[in-house]
C-alpha positions in Angstrom: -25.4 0.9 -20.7 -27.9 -1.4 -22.8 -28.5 -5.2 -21.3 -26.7 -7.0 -24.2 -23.4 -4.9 -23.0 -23.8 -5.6 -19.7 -24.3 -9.3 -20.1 -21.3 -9.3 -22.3 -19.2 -7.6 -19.4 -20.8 -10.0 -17.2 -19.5 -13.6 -19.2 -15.9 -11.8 -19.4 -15.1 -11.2 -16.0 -17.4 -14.4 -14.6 -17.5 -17.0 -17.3 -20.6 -18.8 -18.5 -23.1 -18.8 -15.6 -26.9 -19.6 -15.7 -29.7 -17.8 -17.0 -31.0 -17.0 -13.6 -27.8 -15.8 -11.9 -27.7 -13.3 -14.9 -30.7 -12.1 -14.5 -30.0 -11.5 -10.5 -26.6 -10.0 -11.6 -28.6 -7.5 -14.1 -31.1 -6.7 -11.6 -27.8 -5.7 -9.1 -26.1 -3.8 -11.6 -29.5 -1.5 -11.8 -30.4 -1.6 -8.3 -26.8 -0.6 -7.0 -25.6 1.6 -9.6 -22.4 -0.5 -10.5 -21.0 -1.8 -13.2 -19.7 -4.7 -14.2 -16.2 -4.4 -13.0 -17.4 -3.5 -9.7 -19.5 -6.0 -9.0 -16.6 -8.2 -9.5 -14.7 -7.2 -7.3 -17.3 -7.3 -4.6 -18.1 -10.7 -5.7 -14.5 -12.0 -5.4 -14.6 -9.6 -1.5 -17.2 -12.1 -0.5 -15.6 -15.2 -1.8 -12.4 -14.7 0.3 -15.0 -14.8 3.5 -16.8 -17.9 2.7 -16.3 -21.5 2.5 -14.9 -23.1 -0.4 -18.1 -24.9 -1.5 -20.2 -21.3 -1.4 -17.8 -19.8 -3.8 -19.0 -20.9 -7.3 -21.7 -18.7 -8.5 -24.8 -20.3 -8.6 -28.6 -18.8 -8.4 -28.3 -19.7 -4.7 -25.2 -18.1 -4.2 -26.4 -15.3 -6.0 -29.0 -14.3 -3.4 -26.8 -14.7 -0.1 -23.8 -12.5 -2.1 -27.0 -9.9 -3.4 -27.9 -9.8 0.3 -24.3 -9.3 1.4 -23.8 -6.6 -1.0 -27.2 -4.8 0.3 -26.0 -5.1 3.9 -22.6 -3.5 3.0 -23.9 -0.3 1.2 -26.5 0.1 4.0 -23.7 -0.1 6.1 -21.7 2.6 4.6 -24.6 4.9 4.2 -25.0 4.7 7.8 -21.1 5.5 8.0 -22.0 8.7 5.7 -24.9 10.0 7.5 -23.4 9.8 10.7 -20.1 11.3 10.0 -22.5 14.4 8.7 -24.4 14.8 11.8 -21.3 14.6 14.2 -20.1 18.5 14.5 -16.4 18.4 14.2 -14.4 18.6 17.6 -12.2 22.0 17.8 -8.4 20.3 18.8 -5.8 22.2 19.8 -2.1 21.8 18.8 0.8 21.9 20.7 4.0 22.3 19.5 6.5 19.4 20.4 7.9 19.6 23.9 11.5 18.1 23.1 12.3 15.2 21.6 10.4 12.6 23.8 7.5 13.8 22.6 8.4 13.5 19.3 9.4 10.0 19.9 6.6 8.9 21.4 4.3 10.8 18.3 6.1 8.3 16.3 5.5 5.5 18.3 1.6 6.1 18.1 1.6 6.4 14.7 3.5 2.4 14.6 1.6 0.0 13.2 0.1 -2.8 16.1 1.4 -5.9 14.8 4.6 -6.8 16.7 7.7 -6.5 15.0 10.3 -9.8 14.4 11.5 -10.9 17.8 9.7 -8.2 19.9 9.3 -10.0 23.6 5.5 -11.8 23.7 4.8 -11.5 27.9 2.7 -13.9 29.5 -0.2 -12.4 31.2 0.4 -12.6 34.7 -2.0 -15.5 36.5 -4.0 -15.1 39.9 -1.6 -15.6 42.7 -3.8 -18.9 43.8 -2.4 -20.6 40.1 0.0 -22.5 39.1 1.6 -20.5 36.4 1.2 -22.9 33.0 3.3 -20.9 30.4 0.8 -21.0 27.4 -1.1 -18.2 26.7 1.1 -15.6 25.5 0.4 -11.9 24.5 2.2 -8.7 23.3 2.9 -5.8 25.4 3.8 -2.9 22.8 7.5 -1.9 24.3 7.1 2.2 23.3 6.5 5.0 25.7 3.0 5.8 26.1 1.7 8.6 23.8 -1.3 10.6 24.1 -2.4 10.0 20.7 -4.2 6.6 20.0 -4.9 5.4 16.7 -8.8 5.1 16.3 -9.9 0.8 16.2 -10.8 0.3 12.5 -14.5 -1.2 12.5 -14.8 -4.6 12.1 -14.3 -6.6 8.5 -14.7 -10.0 6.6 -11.9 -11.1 8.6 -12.9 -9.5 12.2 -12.7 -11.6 15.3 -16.7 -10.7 15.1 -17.0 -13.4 12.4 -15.7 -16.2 13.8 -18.9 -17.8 14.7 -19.4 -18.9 10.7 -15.7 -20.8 10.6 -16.1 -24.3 9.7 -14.4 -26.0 12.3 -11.2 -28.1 10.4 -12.4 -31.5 11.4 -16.3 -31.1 9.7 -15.0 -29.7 6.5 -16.8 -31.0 3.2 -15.3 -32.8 0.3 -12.2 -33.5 2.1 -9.8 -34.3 -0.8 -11.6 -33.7 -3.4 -10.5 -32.7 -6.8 -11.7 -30.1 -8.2 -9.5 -29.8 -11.5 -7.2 -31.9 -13.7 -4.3 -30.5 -16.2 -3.6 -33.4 -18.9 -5.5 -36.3 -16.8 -4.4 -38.8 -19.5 -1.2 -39.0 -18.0 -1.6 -41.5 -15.0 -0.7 -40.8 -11.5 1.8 -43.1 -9.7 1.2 -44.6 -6.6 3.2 -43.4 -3.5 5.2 -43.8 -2.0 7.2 -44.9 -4.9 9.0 -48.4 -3.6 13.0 -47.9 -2.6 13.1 -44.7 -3.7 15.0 -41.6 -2.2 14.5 -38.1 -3.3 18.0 -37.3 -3.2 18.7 -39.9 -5.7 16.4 -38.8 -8.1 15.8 -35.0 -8.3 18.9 -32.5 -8.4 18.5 -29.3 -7.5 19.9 -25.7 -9.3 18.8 -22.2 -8.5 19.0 -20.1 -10.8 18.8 -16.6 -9.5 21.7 -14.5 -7.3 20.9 -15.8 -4.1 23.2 -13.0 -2.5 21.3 -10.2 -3.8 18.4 -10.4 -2.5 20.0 -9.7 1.1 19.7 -5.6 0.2 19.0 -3.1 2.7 15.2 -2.1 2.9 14.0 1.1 3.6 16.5 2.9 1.7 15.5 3.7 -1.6 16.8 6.2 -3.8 14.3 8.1 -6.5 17.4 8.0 -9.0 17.8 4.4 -9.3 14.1 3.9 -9.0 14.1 6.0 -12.2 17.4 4.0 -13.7 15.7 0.7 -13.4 12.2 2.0 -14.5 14.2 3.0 -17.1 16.3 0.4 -18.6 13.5 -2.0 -19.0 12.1 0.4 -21.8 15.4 0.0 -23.4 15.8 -3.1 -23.3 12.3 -4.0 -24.8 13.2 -1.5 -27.6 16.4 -3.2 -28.1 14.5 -6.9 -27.9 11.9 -5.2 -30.5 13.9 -4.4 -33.0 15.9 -7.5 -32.7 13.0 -9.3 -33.4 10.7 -7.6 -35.9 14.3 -6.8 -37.9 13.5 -3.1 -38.4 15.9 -0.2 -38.7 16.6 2.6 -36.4 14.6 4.7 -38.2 11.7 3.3 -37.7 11.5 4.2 -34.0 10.3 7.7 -33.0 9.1 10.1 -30.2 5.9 9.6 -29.9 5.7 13.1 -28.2 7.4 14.8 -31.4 4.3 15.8 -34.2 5.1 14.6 -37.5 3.3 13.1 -40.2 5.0 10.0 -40.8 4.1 6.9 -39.0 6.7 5.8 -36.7 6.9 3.2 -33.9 7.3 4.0 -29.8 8.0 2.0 -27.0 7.2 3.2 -23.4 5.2 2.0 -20.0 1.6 2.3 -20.1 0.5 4.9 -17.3 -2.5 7.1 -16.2 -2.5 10.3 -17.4 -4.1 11.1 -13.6 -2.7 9.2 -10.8 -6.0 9.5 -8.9 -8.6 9.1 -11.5 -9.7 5.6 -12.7 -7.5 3.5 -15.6 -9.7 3.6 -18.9 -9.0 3.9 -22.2 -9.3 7.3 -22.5 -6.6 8.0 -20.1 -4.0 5.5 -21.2 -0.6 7.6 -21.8 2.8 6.3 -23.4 5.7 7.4 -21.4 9.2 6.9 -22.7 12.4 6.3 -21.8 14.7 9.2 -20.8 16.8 8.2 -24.0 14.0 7.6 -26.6 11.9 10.9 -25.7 12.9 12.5 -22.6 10.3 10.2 -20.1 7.6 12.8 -22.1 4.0 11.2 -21.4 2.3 11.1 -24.6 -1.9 10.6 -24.9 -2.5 7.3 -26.5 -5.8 7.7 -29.0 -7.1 4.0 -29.2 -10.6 4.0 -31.2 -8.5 2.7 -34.2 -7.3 -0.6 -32.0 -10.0 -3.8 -31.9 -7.5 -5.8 -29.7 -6.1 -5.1 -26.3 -5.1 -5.7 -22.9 -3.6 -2.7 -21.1 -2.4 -1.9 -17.5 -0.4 0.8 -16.0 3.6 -0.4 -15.6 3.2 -2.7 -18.8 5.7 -2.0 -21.6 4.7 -2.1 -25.2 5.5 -1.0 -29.2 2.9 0.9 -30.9 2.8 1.7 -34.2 1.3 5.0 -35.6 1.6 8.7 -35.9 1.2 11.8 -33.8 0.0 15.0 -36.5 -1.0 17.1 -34.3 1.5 17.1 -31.1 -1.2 16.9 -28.5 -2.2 12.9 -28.9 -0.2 9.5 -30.4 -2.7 8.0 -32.9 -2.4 4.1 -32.4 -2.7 1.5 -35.6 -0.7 -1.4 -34.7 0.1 -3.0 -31.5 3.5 -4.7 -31.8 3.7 -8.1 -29.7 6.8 -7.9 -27.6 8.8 -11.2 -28.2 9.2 -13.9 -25.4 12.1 -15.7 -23.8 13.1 -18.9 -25.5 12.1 -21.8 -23.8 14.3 -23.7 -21.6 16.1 -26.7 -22.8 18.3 -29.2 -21.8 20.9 -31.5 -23.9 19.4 -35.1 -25.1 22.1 -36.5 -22.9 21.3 -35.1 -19.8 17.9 -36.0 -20.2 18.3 -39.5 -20.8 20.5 -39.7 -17.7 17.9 -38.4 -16.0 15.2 -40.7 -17.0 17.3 -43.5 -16.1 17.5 -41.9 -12.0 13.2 -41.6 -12.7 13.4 -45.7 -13.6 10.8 -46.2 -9.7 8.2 -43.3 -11.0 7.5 -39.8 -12.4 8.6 -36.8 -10.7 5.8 -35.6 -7.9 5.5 -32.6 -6.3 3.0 -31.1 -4.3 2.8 -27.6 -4.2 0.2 -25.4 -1.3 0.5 -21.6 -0.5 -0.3 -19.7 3.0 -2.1 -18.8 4.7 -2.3 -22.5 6.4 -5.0 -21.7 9.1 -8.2 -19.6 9.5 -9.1 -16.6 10.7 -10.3 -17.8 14.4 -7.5 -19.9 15.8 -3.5 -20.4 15.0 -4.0 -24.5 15.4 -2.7 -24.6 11.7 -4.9 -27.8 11.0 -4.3 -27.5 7.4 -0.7 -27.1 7.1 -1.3 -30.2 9.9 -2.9 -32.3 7.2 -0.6 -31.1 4.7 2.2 -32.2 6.4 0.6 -35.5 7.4 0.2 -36.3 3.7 3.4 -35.4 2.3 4.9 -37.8 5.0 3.4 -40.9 4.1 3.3 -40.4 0.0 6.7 -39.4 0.4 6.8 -36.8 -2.9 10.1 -35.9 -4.8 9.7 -32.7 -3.6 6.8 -30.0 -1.4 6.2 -26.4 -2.4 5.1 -24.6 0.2 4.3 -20.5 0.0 4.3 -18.1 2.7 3.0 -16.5 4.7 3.2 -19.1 7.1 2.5 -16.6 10.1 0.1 -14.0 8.5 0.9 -11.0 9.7 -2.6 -9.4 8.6 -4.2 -12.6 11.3 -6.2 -11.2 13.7 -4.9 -13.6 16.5 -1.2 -12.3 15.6 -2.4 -8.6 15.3 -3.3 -9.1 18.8 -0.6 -11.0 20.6 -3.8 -13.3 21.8 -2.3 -16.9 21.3 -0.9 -20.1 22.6 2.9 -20.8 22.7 3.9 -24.2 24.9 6.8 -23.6 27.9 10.2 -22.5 26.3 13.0 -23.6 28.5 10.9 -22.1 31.7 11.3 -18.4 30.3 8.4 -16.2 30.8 8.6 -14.7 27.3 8.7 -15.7 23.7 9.3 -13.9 20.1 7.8 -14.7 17.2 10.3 -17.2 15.7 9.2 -19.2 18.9 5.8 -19.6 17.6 7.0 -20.3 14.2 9.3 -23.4 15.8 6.0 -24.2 17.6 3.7 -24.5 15.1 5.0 -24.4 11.4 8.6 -26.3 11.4 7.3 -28.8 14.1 5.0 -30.0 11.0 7.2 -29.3 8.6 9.7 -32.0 10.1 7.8 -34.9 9.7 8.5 -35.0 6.3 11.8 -36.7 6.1 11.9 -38.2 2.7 11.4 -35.1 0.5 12.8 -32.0 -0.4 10.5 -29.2 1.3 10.9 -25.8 -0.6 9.7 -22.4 1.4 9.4 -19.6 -0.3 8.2 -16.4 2.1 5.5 -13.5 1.2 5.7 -9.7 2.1 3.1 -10.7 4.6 5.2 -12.9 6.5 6.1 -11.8 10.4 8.7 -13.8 10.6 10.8 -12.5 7.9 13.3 -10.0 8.1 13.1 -8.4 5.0 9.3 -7.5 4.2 9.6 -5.6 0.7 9.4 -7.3 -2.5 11.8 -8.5 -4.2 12.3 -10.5 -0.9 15.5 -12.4 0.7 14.2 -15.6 2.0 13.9 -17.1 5.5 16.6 -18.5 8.1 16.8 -21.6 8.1 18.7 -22.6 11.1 17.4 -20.0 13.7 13.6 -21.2 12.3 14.8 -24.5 13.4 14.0 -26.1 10.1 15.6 -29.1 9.2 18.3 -29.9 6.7 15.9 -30.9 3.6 14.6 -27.8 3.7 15.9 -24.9 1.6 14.9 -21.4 1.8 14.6 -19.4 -1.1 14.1 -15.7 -2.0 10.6 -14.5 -3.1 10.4 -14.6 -6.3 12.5 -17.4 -7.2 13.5 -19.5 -10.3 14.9 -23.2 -9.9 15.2 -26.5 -11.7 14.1 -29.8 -10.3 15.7 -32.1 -12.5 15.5 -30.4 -16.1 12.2 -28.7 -14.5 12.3 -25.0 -14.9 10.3 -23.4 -11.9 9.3 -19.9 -11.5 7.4 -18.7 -8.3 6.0 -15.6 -6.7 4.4 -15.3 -3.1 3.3 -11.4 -4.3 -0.3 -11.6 -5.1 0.3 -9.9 -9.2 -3.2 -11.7 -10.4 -5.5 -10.3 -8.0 -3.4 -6.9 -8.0 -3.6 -6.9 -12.2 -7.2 -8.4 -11.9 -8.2 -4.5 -10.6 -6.0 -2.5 -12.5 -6.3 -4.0 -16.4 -8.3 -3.0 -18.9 -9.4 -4.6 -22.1 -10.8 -4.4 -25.5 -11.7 -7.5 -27.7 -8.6 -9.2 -25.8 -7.6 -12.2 -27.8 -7.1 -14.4 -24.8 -10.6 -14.2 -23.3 -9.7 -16.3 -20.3 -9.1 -14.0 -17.5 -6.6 -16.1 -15.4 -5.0 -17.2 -18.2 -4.8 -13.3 -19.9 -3.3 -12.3 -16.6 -0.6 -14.9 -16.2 0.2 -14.0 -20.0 1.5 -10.6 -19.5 3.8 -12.2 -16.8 5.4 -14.0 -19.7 5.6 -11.4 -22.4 6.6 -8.4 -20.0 9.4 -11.2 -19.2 9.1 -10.3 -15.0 7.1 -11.4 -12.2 5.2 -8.3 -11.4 5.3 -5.9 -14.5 2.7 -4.1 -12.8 3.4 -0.3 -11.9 2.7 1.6 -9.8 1.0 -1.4 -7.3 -2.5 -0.8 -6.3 -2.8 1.2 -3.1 -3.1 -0.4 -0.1 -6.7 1.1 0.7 -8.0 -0.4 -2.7 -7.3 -3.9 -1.7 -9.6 -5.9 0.6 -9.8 -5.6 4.2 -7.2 -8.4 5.7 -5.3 -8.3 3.1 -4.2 -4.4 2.9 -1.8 -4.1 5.8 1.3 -4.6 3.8 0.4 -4.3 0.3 2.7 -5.1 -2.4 5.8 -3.8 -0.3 8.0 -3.0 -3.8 11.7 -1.7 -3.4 11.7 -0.5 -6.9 15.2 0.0 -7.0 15.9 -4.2 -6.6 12.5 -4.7 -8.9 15.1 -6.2 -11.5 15.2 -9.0 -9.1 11.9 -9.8 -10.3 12.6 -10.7 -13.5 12.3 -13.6 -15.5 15.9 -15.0 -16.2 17.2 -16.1 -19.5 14.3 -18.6 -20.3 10.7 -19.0 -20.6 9.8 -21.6 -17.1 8.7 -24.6 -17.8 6.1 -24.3 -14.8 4.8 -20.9 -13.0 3.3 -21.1 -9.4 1.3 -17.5 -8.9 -0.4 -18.2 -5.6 -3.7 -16.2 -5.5 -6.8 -15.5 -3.3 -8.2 -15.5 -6.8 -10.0 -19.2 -7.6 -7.2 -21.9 -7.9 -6.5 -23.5 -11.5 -4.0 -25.2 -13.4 -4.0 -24.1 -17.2 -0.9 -24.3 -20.1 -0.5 -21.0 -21.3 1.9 -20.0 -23.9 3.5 -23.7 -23.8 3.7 -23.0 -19.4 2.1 -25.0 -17.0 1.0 -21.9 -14.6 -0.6 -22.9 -11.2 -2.4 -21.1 -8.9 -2.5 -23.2 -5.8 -4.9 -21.3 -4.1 -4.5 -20.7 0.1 -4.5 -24.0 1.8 -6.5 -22.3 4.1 -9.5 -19.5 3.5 -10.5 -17.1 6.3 -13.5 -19.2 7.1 -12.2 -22.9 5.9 -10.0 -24.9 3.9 -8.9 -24.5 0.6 -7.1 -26.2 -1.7 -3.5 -27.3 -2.7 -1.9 -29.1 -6.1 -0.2 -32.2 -6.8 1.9 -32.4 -9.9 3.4 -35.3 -11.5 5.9 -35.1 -14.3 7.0 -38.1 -16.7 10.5 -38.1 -17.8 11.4 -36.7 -21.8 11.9 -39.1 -23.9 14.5 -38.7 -26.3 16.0 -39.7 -29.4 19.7 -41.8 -28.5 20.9 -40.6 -31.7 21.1 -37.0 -31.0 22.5 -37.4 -27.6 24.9 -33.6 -27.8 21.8 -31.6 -29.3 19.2 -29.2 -26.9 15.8 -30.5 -26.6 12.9 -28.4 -25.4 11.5 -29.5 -22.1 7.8 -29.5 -23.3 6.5 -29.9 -19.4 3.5 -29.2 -20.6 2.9 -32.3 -22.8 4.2 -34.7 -19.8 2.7 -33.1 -16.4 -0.3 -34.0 -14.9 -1.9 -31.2 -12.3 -4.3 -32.3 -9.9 -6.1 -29.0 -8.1 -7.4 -30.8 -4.4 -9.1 -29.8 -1.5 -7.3 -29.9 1.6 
């Protein structure tokens, strides 16, 4: 690939950067054999280790992440040469004595992190101690087994790497801002005088809370194919609807006829190990429309796209021969219609806003680094949202990471719990997360868990929400399902703990896209493919970065409808991601990424948004008025 590609490839993926970190990212392309996709990925690898201030690419930056990249390949080509030189070991089999040894089999093959409310024993002190009741570690229940899974070596994330934390307390740029959304509009000062959040913001969710309480682990492959299926339909149906065209003009795009004719199907791979590229995009199509056939898409005649494997589209063209659909036209599917609220209930509502604007700070997990479970950010979090005293605080799991070494291990701290010798889980979740949580008094706190959460009872996505009373979390605090949709006030709020950026980050592909903004691309197909993960099937586990692949993206395909975005376009869409935070109006939607309020090697970042009330006309007091958030919300992205 020629230089003026490559630095083309380069400014998509990593914006505008400086002469001299081009030339260092040309010379790595060369030296490492990769291309330009690739080298994101490592780039974004090594910013989820660092600090937050050694993250923007600069041509300092440049040389540590070219050095870190060289170190890593050396690595595995050590890996490689040694696994060739080691003659394989001759094992013998034995069949299964009776069923206890095929328990214990199973038990090996477990992962290590301790399940919700397994017993934490306290390791036993010299006879000559006092015993103090605070360190705590897990003792794995199961029978022992013969069979030991092998220690991974260590990562990004290892205890090993620990030594290069910034400790909490000498952090840099302590609440600085690092971007503003709309910083015409002022921001109040708080705590707003004689003002109580329950006067001011009411609260509607607007999603079947009861459904997300389904049984995991039990999925059937016929309603994963039912629901797979229906959303084709119903994006056929939503087509037609809005281009007004006639039955006629929709087609098998499998069947070979001369006439041009218009499918809709799901993007997919035609190999489901080989790479996604535009030469092995496929159209497959509902059971209805063309018997779930996978049909070759042939796109040299497209200049525009954005494709990725789960994403359902129109295309408009013709299929002569029966071995490949020849694309023209890409039909746009339509959107939701924004949400909007009568002139009346608006103006009542700016008359309960008469102190201030609505604030609300929003932060996502996880909330401590990688070497200790002191939680200092969530601590400072916390600390602030008591004294401003904000209408209402955001806050995203996972609160206890379930990928943190310290938790992997059982190797923590947990104070004396009513003189027992043992603790769960939940007991260092009382300790250490709704402890903090409590001090704020005077706001509405909203948690929302993540797949990654131990704590949570339900770990697959779409994902019932946590316990509020047996958390011991206090009455202001309401726990909602992951993903959820709610209004503050007239406020339309979408959020997802389930990492869809990052995951759609490695699996899209492009072509001239018209939005050239990656972050902002990405958060559009959210909005057009109307759900919050249209992606399909999810990245494997082993593709995504070490620390972050024990769990994955955890989807119960059968309850995936969950995910969808009801009735209306959101007025605002969180999408926490360990891709860089930002706060951008796409599509008339305020979409934030927080960012995680705390990296694995420092702090990170969190948002504070403020909203001023609609103002409406008092002679049209029955009609619906858009919301328009966008227009009226400030967006402040902040370091913690």
């Amino acid at each position: 690939m020629d230089e003026p590609t490559n630095n083309a490839e380069l400014i998509e993926r990593f914006g505008n950067i400086h002469p001299d970190t081009m030339i260092e990212l040309q010379s790595m392309l060369r030296l490492y054999d990769l291309d330009a996709q690739e080298l994101f990925f490592k780039w974004e690898s090594y910013s989820m280790k660092m600090r937050p201030e050694d993250t923007t690419l600069t041509p300092d930056s440049v040389v540590a992440f070219k050095k870190d990249v060289q170190e890593q390949l050396e690595k595995e080509a050590r890996g490689k040469a040694k696994m060739q030189q080691t003659p394989a070991v001759k094992r013998t089999v034995r069949p299964p004595a009776g069923a206890a040894d095929s328990f214990a089999l199973l038990d090996s093959m477990l992962p290590t992190t301790p399940a919700r409310g397994t017993p934490m024993k306290r390791k036993l002190p010299p006879t000559h101690e006092t015993p103090r009741g605070s360190r705590i570690q897990f003792d794995n229940p199961s029978s022992p087994s013969p069979l030991k899974t092998p220690r991974k070596p260590a990562s990004a994330f290892s205890l090993a790497s620990f030594e290069a934390v910034t400790p909490f307390s000498k952090r840099t740029n302590a609440g600085e801002t690092i971007e503003v959304l709309n910083p015409h509009i002022q921001r109040p000062e708080l705590p707003l005088p004689d003002a109580s959040f329950d006067s001011r913001i009411s609260f509607i969710f607007r999603m079947d809370h009861k459904s997300f309480s389904y049984r995991t682990m039990y999925q059937k492959l016929t309603e994963a194919a039912e629901v797979l299926d229906e959303r084709i339909d119903e994006f056929a149906m939503a087509i037609q609807e809005h281009y007004s065209l006639p039955d006629d003009a929709f087609g098998d795009p499998s069947v070979a006829s001369p006439s041009e004719t218009i499918a809709v199907g799901r993007i997919v791979s035609d190999s489901p190990e080989g790479k996604f590229n535009p030469s092995s995009v496929c159209l497959e199509s509902s059971r209805m429309a063309g018997g779930g056939i996978r049909t070759p898409l042939k796109l040299d005649k497209v200049s525009s796209f954005a494709f990725f494997p789960g994403q359902i589209v129109a295309v408009k063209g013709v299929n002569a021969s029966g071995s490949y659909f020849q694309v023209h036209e890409i039909l746009e599917p339509p959107k939701l219609p924004p949400a909007a609220t009568s002139a009346g209930e608006l103006a009542a509502t700016g008359e309960r806003l008469e102190a201030g604007p609505v604030t609300v700070f929003i932060a996502s997990g996880p909330y401590t680094t990688q070497d200790n479970l002191e939680f200092e950010a969530l601590d400072e979090l916390c600390a602030k949202a008591a004294e401003q005293q904000p209408d209402a605080v955001i806050l995203t799991g996972p609160f206890i990471d379930s990928d943190h070494p310290l938790v992997k291990t059982g190797d923590f701290d947990l104070d004396e719990i009513d003189g027992m010798n043992d603790g769960t889980i939940e007991d260092l979740f009382r300790q250490k997360i709704s402890r903090r949580i409590s001090r704020i008094k005077n706001s509405m706190v909203l948690m929302i868990p993540s797949v990654r959460d131990a704590v949570s009872k339900h770990c697959a996505f779409p994902q019932k929400g946590l316990e509020r009373k047996p958390l011991g979390l206090a009455d202001n605090v309401k726990c909602l399902p992951n993903p959820s949709m709610f209004s503050i006030n007239e406020i339309v709020f979408a959020v997802s703990t389930n990492d869809i950026l990052f995951h759609l980050q490695r699996e899209e592909i492009t072509r001239n896209p018209l939005i050239t903004n990656p972050p902002a691309r990405l958060s559009s197909h959210l909005l057009t493919q109307r759900s919050f993960y249209p992606l399909f099937p999810p990245p494997p586990r082993d593709a995504l970065p070490a620390g972050l692949n024990a769990v994955g993206a955890a989807l119960d395909v059968p309850h995936l409808r969950l995910a969808d975005l009801v009735n209306v376009t959101p007025d605002v869409l969180v999408l926490p991601s360990i891709l860089g935070s930002f706060a951008k109006v796409i599509d008339s939607v305020v979409v934030v990424n927080p960012g995680n309020a705390a990296k694995p090697r420092g702090p990170g970042t969190w948002v504070e948004m403020t909203v001023r009330p609609k103002e409406v006309d008092e002679g049209a007091m029955v009609e619906e008025v858009a919301h328009e958030v966008w227009e009226r919300a400030r967006v402040e992205v902040r370091r913690i």
